[in-house]
C-alpha positions in Angstrom: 3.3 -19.4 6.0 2.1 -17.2 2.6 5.7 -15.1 2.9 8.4 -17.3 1.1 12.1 -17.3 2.8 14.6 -14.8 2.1 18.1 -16.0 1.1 19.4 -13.2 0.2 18.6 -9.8 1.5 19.8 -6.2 1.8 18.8 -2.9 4.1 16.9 -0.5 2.7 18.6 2.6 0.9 17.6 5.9 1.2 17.7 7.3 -2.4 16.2 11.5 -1.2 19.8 12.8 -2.4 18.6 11.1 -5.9 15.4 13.7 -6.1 18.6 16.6 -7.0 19.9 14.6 -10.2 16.4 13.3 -11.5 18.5 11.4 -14.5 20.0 8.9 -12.0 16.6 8.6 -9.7 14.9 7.5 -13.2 17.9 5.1 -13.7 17.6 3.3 -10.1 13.7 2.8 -11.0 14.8 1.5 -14.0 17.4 -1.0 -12.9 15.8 -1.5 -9.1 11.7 -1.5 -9.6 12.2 0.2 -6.4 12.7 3.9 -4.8 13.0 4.6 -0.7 12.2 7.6 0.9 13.3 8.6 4.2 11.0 11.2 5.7 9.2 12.0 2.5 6.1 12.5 4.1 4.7 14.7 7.2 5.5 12.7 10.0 2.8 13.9 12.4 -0.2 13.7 9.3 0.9 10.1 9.1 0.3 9.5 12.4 -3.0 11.6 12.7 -4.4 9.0 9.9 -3.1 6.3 12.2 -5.0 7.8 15.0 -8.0 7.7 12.8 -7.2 4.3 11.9 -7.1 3.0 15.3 -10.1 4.5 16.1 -12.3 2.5 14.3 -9.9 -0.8 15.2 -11.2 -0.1 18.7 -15.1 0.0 17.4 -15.0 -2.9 15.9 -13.3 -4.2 19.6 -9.7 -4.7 17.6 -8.3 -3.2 20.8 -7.6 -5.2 24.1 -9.2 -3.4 26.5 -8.2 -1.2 29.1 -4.8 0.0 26.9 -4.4 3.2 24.9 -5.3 2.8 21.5 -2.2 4.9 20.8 -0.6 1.7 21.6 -2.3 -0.5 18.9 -2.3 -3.6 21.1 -4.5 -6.2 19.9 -6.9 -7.8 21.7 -6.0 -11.4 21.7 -9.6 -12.7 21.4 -10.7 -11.0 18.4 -7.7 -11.9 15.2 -9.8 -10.7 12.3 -7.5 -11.4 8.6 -8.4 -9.6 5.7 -11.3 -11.2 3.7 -15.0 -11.3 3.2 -15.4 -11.8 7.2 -18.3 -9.7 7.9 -16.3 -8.4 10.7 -13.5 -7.5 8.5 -16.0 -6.4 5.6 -17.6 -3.7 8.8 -14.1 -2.3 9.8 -12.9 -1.6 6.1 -16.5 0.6 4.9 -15.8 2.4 8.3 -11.9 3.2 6.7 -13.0 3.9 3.6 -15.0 6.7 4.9 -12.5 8.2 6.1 -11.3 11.9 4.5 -7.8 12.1 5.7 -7.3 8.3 4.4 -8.1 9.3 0.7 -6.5 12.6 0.9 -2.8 11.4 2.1 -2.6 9.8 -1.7 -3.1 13.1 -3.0 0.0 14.8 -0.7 2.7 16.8 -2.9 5.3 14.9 -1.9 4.2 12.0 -3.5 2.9 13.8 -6.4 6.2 15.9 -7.2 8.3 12.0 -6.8 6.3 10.4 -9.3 5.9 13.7 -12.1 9.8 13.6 -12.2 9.3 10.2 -12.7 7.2 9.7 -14.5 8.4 13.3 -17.0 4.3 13.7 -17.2 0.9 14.8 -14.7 0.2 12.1 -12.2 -3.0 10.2 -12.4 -3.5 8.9 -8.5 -5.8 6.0 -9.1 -8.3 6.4 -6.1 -8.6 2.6 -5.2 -7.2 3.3 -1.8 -5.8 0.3 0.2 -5.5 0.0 4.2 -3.6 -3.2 5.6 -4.4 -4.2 8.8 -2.2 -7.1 10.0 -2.9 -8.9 13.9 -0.3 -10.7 15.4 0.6 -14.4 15.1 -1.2 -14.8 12.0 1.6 -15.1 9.7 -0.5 -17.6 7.3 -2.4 -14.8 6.6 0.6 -12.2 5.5 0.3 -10.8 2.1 2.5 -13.4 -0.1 5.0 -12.4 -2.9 2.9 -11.1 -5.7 3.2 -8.1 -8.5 0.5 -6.0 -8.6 -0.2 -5.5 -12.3 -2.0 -8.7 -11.8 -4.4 -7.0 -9.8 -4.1 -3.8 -11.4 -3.8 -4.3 -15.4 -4.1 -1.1 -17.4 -0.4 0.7 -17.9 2.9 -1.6 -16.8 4.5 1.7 -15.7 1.8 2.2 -12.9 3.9 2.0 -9.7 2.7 1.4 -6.1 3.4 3.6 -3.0 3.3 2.0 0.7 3.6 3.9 3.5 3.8 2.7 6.7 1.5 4.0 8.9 3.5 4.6 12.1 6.5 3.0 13.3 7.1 -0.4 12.1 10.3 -2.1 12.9 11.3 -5.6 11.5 9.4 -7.5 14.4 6.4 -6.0 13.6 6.9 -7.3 9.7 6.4 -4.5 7.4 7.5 -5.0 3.4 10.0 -6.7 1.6 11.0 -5.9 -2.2 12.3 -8.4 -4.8 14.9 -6.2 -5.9 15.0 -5.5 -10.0 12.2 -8.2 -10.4 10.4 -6.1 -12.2 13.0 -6.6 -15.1 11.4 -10.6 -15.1 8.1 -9.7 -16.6 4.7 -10.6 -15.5 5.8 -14.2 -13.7 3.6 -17.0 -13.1 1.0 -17.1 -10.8 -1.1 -19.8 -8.1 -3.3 -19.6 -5.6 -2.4 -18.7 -2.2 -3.3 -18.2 1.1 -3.3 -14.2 2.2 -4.6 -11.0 0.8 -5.0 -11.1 -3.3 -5.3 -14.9 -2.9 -2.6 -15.3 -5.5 1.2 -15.4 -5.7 4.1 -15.6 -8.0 6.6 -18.0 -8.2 10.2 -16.8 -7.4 13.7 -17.9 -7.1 15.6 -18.4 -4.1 18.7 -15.9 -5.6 15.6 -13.1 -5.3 18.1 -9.9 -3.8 15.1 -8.8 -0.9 15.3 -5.1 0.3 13.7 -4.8 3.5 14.6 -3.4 7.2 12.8 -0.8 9.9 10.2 1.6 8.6 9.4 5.1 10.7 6.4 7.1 10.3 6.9 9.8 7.5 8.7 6.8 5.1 7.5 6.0 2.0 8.7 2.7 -0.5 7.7 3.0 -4.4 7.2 0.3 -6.5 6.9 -0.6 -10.4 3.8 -3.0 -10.6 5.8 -5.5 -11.9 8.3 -5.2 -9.0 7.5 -8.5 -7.3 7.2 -7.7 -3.2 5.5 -10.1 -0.1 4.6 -8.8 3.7 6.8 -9.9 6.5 5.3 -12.0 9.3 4.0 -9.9 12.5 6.2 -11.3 15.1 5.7 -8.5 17.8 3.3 -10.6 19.5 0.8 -8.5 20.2 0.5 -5.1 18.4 -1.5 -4.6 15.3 0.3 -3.4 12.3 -0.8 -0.4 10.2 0.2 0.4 6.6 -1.5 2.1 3.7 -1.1 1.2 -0.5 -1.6 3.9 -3.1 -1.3 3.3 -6.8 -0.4 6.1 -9.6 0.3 6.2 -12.8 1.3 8.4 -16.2 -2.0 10.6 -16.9 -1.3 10.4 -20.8 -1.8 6.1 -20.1 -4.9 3.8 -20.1 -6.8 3.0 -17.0 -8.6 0.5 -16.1 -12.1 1.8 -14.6 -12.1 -0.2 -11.4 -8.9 1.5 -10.5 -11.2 4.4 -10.1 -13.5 3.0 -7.7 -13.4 2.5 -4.1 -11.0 -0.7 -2.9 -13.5 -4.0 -2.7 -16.0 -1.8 -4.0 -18.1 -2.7 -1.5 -19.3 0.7 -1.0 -20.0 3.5 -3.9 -18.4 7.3 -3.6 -21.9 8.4 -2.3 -21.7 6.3 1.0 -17.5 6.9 0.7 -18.2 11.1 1.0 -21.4 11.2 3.0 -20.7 13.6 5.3 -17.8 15.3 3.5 -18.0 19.1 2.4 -19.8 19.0 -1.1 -16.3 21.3 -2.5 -14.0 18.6 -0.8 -11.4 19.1 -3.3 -10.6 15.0 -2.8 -14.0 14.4 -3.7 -14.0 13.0 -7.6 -10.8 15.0 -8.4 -10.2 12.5 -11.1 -13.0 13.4 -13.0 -11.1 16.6 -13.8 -8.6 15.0 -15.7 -8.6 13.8 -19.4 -8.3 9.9 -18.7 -8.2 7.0 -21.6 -10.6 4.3 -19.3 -11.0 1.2 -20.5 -12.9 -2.0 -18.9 -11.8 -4.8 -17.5 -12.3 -7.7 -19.9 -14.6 -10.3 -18.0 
């Protein structure tokens, strides 16, 4: 199985009241790695995307037939894992493309979380990430990892996940390595699942996890380490949705500014799109310090 065990674990606290008093919401991120949101987000947009979402699961014959794809039951016949899997390579241009996918990252109440945060403008990197997880393929679920390894640039970049509908415990959703981020950049090895590598961690890790509605939103310092739970509900698909920011003023590394895989450019992303999209390129309004990644 790519998730470890969890010894240890506590239910995940709803820190809203904190966004009043912004001195002790920057001292929980400080000490924790980690900030949860009840309801942050527009319930009903979240879902729309989902909608979306499923949509093209049920193009690329993700669906069992015959059901609603409201439902997001998956057809037993057809477990795709995310890789280089032609099938799975298809399905993810198709999300990419979509508008409403790119433009969630961009919603205020992300944006006004992180600027108090943060005490600085927001840079939303626009490497976009959609998780699609089938059932009964738990040696496939992301494993514990820190996502500065992926990301570099600025340590103080911090993710968002959102889940995108409903996802209680069975169907897996996140758990958190709470104040991890305090250990530094830990060691890594390969691994099975999504990123392909994982870190090493103790069995005293303090794991936040629990239920997950539709509107919720968990943050995370990129050092914070953090693994997906199995899907145990046997047969819907799980939907949930990364997005990475960081402190404008603070490097970036220039693949964080390009689509997720990059298996597509921006031109094939916005074809179609209205040419004044204001998601389209709104980075390139900004004043950005972009470096390369070192090969």
């Amino acid at each position: 199985m790519a998730m470890v065990q969890m010894r240890h674990g506590e239910p995940l606290n709803d820190v809203t009241p904190w966004l009043k008093d912004i001195d002790v919401l920057r001292w929980s991120a400080r000490q924790e790695g980690v900030l949860f949101f009840r309801n942050l987000l527009d319930a009903e947009k979240v879902n729309a995307l989902r909608s979306q979402i499923l949509s093209v699961c049920d193009k690329h014959g993700w669906l069992e037939k015959g059901t609603s794809p409201e439902s997001g039951i998956a057809n037993p016949d057809a477990m795709v894992v995310e890789s280089r899997d032609p099938r799975w390579m298809a399905f993810y241009d198709d999300v990419q493309r979509i508008r409403d996918f790119h433009a969630l990252a961009l919603d205020p109440a992300i944006i006004t979380v992180l600027e108090a945060l943060f005490g600085e403008a927001v840079l939303p990197h626009s490497r976009n990430i959609c998780r699609v997880v089938f059932p009964d393929s738990a040696s496939h679920s992301t494993p514990p990892h820190q996502d500065n390894l992926y990301i570099g640039g600025s340590e103080q970049t911090w993710t968002v996940w959102i889940p995108c509908g409903d996802i209680p415990e069975s169907l897996g959703g996140l758990a958190v390595g709470k104040a991890t981020h305090r250990l530094g950049r830990l060691e890594d090895v390969k691994a099975q699942g999504p990123g392909g590598r994982q870190v090493v961690v103790d069995d005293d890790v303090v794991w936040v996890h629990g239920d997950y509605a539709s509107g919720d939103a968990i943050f995370l310092h990129s050092l914070t380490v953090h693994q997906g739970c199995d899907n145990l509900s046997g047969d819907r698909l799980r939907l949930s949705l990364d997005y990475r920011y960081q402190p404008r003023s603070h490097p970036v590394r220039s693949d964080s500014l390009l689509p997720h895989m990059g298996w597509l450019t921006w031109d094939e992303v916005y074809d179609g799109w209205e040419e004044d999209d204001p998601v389209r390129r709104y980075w390139e309004g900004y004043e950005l310090n972009v470096f390369e990644r070192e090969a």
